[in-house]
C-alpha positions in Angstrom: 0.0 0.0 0.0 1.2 3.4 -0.9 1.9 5.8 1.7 0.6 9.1 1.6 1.5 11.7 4.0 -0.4 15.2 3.7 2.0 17.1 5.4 4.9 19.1 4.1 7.5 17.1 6.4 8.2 13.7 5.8 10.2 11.1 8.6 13.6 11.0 7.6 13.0 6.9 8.0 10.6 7.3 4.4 13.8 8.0 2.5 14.8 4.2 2.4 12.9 1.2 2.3 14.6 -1.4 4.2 15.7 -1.0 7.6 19.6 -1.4 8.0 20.0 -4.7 9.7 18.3 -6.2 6.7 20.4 -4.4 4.0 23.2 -6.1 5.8 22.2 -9.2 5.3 21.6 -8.8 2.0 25.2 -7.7 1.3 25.7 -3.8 1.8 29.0 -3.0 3.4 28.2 0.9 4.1 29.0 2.3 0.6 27.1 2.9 -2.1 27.5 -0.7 -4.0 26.3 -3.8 -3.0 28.9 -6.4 -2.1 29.0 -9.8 -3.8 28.5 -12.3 -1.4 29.6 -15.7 -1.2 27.1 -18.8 -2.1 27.3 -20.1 1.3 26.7 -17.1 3.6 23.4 -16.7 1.7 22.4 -20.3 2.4 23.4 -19.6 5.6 20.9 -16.8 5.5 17.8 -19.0 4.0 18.3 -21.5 6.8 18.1 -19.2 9.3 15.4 -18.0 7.8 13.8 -21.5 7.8 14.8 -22.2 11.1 13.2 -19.1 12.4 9.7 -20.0 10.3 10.2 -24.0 11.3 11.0 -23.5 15.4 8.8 -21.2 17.1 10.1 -21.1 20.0 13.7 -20.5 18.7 12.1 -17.4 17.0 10.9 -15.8 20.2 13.7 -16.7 21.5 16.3 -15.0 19.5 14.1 -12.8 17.8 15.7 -9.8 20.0 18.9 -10.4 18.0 17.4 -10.1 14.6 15.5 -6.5 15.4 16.6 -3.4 13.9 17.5 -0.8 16.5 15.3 2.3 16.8 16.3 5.5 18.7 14.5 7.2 21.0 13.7 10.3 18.9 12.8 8.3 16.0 10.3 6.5 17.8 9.1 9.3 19.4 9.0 11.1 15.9 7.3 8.4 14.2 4.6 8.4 16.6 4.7 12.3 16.5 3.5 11.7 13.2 0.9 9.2 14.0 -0.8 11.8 15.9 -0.8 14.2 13.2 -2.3 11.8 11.0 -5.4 10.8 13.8 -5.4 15.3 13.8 -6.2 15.6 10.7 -8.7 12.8 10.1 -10.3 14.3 13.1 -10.2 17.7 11.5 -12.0 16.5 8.3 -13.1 12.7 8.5 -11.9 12.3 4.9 -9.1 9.3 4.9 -11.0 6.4 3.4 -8.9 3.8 4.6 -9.8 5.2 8.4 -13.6 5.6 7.8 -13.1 2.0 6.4 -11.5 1.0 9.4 -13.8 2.5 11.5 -17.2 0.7 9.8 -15.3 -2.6 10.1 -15.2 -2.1 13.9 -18.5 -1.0 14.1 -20.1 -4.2 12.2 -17.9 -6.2 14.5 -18.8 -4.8 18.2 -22.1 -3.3 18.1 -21.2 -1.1 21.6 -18.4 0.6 18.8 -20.4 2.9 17.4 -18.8 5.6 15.2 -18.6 8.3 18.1 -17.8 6.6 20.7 -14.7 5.9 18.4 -13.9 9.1 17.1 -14.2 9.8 21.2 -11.5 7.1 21.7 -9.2 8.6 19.4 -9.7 12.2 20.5 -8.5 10.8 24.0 -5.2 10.1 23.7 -4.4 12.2 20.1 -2.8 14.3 22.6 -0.4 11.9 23.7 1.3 11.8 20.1 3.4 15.0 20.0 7.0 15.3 20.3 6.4 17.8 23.4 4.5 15.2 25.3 6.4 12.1 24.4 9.7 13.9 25.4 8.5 15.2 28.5 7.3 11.5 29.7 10.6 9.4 28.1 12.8 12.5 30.4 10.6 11.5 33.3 12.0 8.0 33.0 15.5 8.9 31.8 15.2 6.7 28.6 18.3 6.1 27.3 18.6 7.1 23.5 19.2 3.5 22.6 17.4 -0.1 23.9 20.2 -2.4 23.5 18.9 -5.0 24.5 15.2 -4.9 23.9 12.7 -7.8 25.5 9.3 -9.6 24.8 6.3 -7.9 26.9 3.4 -9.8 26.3 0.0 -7.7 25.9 -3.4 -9.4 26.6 -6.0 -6.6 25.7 -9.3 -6.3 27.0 -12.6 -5.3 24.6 -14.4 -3.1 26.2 -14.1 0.0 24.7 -12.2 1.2 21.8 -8.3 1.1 21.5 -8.2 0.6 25.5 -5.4 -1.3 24.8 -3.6 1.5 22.7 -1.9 3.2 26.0 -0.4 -0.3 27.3 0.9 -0.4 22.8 2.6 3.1 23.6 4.4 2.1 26.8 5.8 -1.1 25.3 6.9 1.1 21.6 8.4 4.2 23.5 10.6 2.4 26.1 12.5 0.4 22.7 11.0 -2.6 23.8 9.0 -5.5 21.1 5.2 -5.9 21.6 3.4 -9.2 21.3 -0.4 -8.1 21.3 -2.9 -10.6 22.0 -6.4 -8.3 20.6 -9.4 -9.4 22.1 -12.1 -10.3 19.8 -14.1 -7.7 20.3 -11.4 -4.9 19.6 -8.8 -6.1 17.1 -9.5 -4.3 14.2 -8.9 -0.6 15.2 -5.6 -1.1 16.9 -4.3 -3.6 14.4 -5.0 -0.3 11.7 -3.0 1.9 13.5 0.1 -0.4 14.4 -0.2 -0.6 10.4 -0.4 2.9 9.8 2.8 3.1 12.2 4.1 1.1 10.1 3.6 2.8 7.0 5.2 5.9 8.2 8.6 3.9 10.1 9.6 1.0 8.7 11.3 -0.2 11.4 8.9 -0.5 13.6 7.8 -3.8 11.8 10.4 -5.3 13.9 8.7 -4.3 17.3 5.5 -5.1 16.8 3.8 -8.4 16.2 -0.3 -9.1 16.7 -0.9 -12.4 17.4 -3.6 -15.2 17.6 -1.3 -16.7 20.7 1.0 -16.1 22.9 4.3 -17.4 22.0 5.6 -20.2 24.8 8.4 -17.9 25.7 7.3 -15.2 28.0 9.7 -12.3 29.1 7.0 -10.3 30.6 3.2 -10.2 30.2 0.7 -7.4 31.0 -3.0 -8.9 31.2 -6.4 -7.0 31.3 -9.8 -8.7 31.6 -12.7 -9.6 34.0 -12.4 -10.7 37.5 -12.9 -14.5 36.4 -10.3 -13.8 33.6 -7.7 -12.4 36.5 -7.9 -15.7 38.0 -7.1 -17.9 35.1 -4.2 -15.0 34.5 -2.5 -15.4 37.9 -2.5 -19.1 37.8 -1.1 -19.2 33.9 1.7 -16.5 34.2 2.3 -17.2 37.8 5.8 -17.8 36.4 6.4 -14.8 34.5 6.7 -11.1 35.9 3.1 -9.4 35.5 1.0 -6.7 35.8 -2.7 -8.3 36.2 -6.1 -5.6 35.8 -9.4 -6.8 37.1 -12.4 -5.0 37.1 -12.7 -1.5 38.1 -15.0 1.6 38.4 -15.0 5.1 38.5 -17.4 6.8 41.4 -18.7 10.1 41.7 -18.7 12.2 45.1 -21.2 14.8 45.8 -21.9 17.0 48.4 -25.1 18.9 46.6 -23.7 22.2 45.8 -22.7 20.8 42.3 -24.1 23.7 39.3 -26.2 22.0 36.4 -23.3 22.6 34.5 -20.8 20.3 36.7 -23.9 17.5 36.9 -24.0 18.0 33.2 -20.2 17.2 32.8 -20.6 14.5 35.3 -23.1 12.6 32.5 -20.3 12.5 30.3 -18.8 10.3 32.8 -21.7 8.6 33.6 -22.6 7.8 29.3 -19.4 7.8 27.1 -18.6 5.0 25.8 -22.1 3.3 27.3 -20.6 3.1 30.8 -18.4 0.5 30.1 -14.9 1.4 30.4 -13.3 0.8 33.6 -13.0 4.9 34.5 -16.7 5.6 33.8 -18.4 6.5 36.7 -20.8 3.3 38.3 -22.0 5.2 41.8 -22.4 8.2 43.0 -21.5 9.1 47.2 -24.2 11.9 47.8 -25.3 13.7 51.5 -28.0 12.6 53.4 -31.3 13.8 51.8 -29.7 14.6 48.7 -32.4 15.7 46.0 -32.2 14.1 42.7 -34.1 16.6 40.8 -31.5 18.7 39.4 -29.1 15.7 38.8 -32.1 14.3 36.4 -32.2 17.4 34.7 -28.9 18.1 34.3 -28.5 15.0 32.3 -30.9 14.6 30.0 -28.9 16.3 27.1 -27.9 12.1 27.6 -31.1 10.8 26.4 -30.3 9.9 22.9 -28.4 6.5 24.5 -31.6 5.2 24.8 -31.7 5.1 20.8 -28.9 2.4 21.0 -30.6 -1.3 20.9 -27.8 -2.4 22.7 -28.3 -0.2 25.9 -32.7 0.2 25.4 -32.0 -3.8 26.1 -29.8 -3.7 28.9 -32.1 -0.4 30.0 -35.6 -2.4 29.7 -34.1 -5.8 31.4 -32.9 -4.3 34.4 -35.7 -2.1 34.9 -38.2 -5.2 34.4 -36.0 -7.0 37.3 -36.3 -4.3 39.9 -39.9 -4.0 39.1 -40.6 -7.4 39.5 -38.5 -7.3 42.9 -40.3 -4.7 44.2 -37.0 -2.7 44.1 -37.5 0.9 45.0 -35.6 3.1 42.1 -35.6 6.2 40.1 -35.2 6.8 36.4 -35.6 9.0 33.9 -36.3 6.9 30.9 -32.8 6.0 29.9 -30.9 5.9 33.4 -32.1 3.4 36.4 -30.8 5.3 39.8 -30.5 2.6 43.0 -29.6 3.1 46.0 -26.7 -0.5 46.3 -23.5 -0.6 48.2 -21.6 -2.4 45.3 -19.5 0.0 43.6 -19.9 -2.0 40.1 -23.5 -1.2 38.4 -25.1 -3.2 35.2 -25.5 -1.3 31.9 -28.3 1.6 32.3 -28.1 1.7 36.2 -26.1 3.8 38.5 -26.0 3.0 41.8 -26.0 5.6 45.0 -25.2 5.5 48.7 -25.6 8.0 51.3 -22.9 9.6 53.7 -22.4 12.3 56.1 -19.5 12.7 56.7 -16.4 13.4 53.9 -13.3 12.4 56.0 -15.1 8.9 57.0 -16.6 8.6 53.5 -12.5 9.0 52.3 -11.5 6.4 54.7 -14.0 4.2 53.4 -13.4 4.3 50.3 -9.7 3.8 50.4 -11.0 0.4 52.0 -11.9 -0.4 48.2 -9.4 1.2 46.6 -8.9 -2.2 44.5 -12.3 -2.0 43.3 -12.0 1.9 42.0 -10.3 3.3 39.0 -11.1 7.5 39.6 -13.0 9.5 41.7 -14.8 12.8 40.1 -15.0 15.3 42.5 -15.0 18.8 42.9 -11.8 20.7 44.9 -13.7 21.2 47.8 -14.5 17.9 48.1 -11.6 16.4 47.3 -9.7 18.2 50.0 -12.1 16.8 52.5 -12.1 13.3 51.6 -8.3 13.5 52.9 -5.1 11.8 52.1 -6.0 8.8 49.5 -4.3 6.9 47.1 -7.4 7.0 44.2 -6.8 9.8 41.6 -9.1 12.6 41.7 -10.4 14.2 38.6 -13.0 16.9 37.7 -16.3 15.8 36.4 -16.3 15.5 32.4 -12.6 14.2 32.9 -12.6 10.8 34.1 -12.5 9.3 30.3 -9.6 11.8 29.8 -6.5 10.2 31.3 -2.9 11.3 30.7 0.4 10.1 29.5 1.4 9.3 33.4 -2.2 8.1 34.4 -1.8 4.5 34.6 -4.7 2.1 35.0 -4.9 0.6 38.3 -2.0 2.7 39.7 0.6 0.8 38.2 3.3 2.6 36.6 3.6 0.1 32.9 6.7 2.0 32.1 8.5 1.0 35.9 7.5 -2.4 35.4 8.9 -2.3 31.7 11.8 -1.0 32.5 12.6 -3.2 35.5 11.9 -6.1 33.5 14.8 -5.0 31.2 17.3 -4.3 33.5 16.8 -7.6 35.4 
């Protein structure tokens, strides 16, 4: 496929075609003329070749030996210009092959819809400037050079789109070689954009590899998925240096004073992506007495979920259940409001619990810090919840993490790195 970059500056790494590891083997000395090579280094070089196709495990094995090196600024360069490329289609919506790309994921996860990508993309488009990828490799020290790059294994989860993409960026920026494992509800968008990488630094063919299974030789693995998954993950890499996720939540913590305008923001963390990434907000902490009215109406600029048959299901189901239970609950016709102590809520329902006090309602809820992604809070608030380890974020901004906002508090690049120097 041709690659067409519409900006005036082009990489440096378009201006040849083959990295420089492989023009080696193919007989360059450094000058401008190919060398002659003798007949039995190059059979030398097809049974490697074999060898590598024939033995899997050989492959993984020695594959750090056979992958071109890639300095710092190139990669950070490179992915400079992945971001301008996911600016622009953002600015226009034009590129056929990424409205293609987009449709494809649509057809195959039916919670994809085409804004909740375009929402997915906007999130971490920011990540992919020189400015902010410089600023987080200096905060690590990264040397200009991986010498001696390793495996890290990648099991991605499906929920929402590309939620894999930020654990993809870790991996690429630290030097290191990605082996993706896509879920199968989310492998078409990520795969298009480790292409488009591709397309615009060669090189990086070498560090990244999507595949059906992980290979039997694990360096490192980082594993996202449900609680039940997390299980099967701990007993299966139980062996191998890990970073496990399991299910998390965002919660929401009120005190009443909140303006329309901050409810109205706290939707968005409430609805994007359907409620089902792992920072939306699932509950809401509110005073004693606390008056749902305004909440209600500050969120029905929300309503048009209910238009998704996905979410009217889940709505309808879980609304017939409490009904038939006799559970006491509010809803506004798209939105199920409960009062439950679990922190985790189904599709459609947010749950609520009562407090009255802030500092006790902070302790509390560092209890089940395991079980919580982010809190939304105002300032006020979140100075009176006290000392805890949960990030705190405005409402509107829980779906809006940065560079150094890790999931579950652990810091990918740390483990990365400690995994290399081991």
């Amino acid at each position: 496929m041709a690659v067409n970059i519409p900006f005036k500056e082009v990489p440096s790494a378009k201006r040849h075609s083959l990295p420089p590891s492989y023009i080696a083997l193919l007989g360059h000395s450094g000058s401008q003329a190919p060398q002659l090579m003798h007949s039995s280094v190059i059979l030398s070089a097809i049974m490697v070749c074999l060898t590598m196709q024939r033995y899997e495990n050989l492959y993984y094995t020695l594959s750090p030996i056979f992958v071109p090196r890639m300095k710092l600024s190139q990669r950070i360069e490179s992915l400079h210009w992945l971001g301008e490329e996911i600016r622009t289609f953002l600015d226009k919506q034009e590129y056929k092959e990424w409205n293609h790309a987009i449709k494809l994921a649509e057809q195959q996860n039916g919670w994809f819809t085409r804004d909740n990508i375009i929402m997915a993309l906007k999130g971490f488009e920011p990540w992919l400037t020189r400015d902010a990828l410089q600023q987080w490799a200096n905060t690590y020290h990264l040397p200009e050079e991986n010498n001696k790059p390793i495996t890290v294994s990648v099991v991605m989860a499906g929920n929402i789109p590309l939620v894999g993409f930020h654990d993809f960026l870790c991996v690429l920026i630290t030097g290191n070689i990605i082996e993706a494992k896509l879920s199968n509800s989310d492998n078409i968008l990520l795969s298009f954009l480790a292409k488009r990488l591709i397309e615009i630094e060669p090189l990086w063919k070498g560090f990244i590899k999507i595949v059906e299974k992980l290979s039997p030789t694990l360096q490192a693995v980082i594993a996202t998925g449900s609680n039940n998954t997390a299980k099967h993950f701990e007993y299966y890499f139980k062996t191998v240096p890990h970073i496990i996720r399991r299910n998390r939540n965002g919660v929401a913590v009120l005190n009443g004073k909140e303006t329309e305008q901050e409810l109205s923001e706290l939707g968005k963390d409430i609805f994007s992506y359907f409620g089902l990434g792992c920072r939306n907000v699932s509950k809401l902490y509110v005073p004693d007495g606390y008056d749902f009215t305004t909440f209600f109406r500050s969120i029905e600029k929300y309503g048009a979920v209910i238009q998704h048959n996905k979410y009217a299901n889940n709505y309808t189901y879980n609304r017939t259940i409490y009904l038939m239970d006799s559970k006491v609950f509010t809803d506004n016709n798209f939105l199920a409001v409960i009062e439950n102590k679990q922190i985790s809520s189904p599709i459609a329902v947010l749950h609520f619990e009562y407090y009255t006090d802030l500092s006790d309602l902070g302790k509390e809820l560092a209890k089940h810090a395991e079980q919580i992604q982010c809190i939304a809070a105002d300032k006020e608030v979140a100075k009176k919840l006290g000392s805890i380890s949960i990030p705190i974020v405005e409402f509107g901004h829980t779906q809006s993490p940065g560079l150094n906002d890790y999931a579950d508090g652990v810091d990918v690049i740390k483990f990365i790195l400690e995994q290399s120097h081991s």
